[in-house]
TORKOL-4160 file (C-alpha; in steps of 0.2 Angstrom, whole numbers, padded with zeros to 4 digits, m for minus):
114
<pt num="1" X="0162" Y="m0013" Z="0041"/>
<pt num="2" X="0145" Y="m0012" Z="0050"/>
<pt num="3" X="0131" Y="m0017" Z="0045"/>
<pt num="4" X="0113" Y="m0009" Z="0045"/>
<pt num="5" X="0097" Y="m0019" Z="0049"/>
<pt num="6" X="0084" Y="m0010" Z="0038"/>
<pt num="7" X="0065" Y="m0009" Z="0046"/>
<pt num="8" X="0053" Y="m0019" Z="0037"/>
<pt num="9" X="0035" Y="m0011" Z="0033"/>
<pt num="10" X="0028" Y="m0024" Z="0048"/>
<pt num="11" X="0042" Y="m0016" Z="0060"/>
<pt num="12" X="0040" Y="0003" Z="0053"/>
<pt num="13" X="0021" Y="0000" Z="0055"/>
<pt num="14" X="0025" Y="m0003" Z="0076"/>
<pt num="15" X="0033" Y="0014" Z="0076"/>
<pt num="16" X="0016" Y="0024" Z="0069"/>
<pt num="17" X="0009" Y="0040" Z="0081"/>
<pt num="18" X="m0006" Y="0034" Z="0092"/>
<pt num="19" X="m0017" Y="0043" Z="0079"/>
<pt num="20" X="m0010" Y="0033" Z="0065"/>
<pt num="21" X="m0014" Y="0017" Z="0075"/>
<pt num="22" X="m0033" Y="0025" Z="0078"/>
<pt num="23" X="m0035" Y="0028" Z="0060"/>
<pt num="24" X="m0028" Y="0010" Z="0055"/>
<pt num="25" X="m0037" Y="0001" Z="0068"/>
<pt num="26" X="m0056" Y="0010" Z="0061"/>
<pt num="27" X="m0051" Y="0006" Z="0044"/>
<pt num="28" X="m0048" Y="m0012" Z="0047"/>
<pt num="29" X="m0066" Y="m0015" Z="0050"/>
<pt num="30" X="m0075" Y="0001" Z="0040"/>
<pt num="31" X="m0073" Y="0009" Z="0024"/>
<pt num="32" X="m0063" Y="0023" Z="0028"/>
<pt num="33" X="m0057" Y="0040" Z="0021"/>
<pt num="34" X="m0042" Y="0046" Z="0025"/>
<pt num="35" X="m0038" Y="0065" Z="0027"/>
<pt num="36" X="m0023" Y="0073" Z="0036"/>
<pt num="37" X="m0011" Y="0085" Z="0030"/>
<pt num="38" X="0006" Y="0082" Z="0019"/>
<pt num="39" X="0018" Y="0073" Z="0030"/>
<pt num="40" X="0007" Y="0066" Z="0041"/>
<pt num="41" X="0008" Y="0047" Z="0038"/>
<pt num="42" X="m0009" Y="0044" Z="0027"/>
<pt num="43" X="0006" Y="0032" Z="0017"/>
<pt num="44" X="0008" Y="0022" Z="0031"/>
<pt num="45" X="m0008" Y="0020" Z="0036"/>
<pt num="46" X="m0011" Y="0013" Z="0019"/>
<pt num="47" X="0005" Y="0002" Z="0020"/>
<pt num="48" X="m0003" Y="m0004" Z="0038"/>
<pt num="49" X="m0021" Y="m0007" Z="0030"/>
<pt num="50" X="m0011" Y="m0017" Z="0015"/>
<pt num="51" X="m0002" Y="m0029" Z="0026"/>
<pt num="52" X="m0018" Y="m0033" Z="0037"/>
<pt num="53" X="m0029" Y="m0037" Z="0021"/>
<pt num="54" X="m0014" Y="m0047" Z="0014"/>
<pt num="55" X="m0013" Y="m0056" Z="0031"/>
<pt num="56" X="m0029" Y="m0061" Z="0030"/>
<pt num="57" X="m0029" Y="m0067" Z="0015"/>
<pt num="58" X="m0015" Y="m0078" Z="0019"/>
<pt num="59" X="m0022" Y="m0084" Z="0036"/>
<pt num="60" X="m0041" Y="m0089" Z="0026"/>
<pt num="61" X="m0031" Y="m0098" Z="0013"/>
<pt num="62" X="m0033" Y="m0088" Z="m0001"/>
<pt num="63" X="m0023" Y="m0075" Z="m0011"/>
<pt num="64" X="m0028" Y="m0058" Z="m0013"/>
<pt num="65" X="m0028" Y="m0051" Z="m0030"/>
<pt num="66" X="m0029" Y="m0032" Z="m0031"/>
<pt num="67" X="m0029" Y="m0018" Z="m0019"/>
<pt num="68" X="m0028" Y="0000" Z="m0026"/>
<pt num="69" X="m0020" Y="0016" Z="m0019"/>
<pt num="70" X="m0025" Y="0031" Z="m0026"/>
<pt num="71" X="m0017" Y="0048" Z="m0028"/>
<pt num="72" X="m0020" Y="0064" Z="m0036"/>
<pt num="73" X="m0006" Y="0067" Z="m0048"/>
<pt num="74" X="0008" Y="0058" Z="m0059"/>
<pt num="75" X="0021" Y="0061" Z="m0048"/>
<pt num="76" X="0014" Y="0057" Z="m0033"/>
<pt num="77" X="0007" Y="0041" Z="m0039"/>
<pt num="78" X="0028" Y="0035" Z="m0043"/>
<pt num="79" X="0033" Y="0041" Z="m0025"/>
<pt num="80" X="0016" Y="0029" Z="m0019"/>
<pt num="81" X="0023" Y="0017" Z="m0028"/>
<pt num="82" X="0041" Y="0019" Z="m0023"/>
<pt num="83" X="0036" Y="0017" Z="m0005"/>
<pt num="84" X="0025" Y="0002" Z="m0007"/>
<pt num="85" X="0038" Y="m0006" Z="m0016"/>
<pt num="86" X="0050" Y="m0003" Z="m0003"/>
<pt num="87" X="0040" Y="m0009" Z="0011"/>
<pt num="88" X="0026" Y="m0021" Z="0005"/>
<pt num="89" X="0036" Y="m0036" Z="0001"/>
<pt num="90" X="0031" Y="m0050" Z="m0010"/>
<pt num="91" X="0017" Y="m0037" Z="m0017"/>
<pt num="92" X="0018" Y="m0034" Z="m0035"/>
<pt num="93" X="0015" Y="m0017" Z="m0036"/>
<pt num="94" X="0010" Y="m0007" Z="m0052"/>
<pt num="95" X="0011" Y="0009" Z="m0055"/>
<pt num="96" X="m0006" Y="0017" Z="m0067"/>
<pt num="97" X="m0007" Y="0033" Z="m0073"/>
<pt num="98" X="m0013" Y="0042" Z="m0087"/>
<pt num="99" X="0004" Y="0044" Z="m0093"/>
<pt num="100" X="0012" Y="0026" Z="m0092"/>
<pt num="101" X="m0003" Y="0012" Z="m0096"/>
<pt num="102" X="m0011" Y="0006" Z="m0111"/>
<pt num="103" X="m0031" Y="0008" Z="m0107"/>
<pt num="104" X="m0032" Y="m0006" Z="m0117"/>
<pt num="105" X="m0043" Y="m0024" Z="m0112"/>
<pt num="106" X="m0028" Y="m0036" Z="m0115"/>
<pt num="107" X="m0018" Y="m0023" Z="m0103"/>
<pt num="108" X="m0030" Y="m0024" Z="m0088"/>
<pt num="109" X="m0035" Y="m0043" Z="m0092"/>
<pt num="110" X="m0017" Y="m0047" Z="m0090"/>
<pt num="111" X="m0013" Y="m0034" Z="m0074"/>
<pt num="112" X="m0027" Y="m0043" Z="m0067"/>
<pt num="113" X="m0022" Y="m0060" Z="m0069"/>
<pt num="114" X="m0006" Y="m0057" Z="m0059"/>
């Protein structure tokens, strides 16, 4: 029996394309807009851009409480959040749409309080 070592999102994010790393690097200091066709790594450049604000987080001291990913549809807001939750661990990732949440106070009071 062998056995496989799966890449963590920390290891996957050293494999990015030079212009993924570009991208990643600018974001990390200025607000950034991301625009590249289907397939070309915009979901990893947002995995990267998630770990470096959770790292800093963790080396200030303090615990980030929300970061929000955005996408244009229903389904592609469940793959999003399939990836992420694949690759960001010890991230509680939840998924929002129009179709799955309660738009209610108590809803978003007790999502923010996690």
């Amino acid at each position: 029996a062998s056995s496989k070592r799966t890449m963590s999102g920390y290891d996957k994010l050293k494999l990015l394309r030079q212009y993924q790393k570009d991208i990643l690097e600018f974001a990390k200091t200025n607000n950034t807009i991301c625009v590249l066709e289907t397939g070309m790594g915009k979901t990893m450049i947002a995995i990267g851009l998630v770990e470096y604000i959770k790292q800093c987080a963790k080396d200030a001291g303090v615990n980030p409480k929300i970061t929000f990913f955005l996408a244009p549809t229903c389904n592609l807001t469940g793959q999003q959040a399939n990836v992420a939750r694949g690759e960001l661990k010890g991230v509680n990732v939840v998924e929002c749409t129009g179709e799955t949440m309660t738009y209610s106070y108590d809803y978003w009071r007790m999502r923010f309080a996690q």
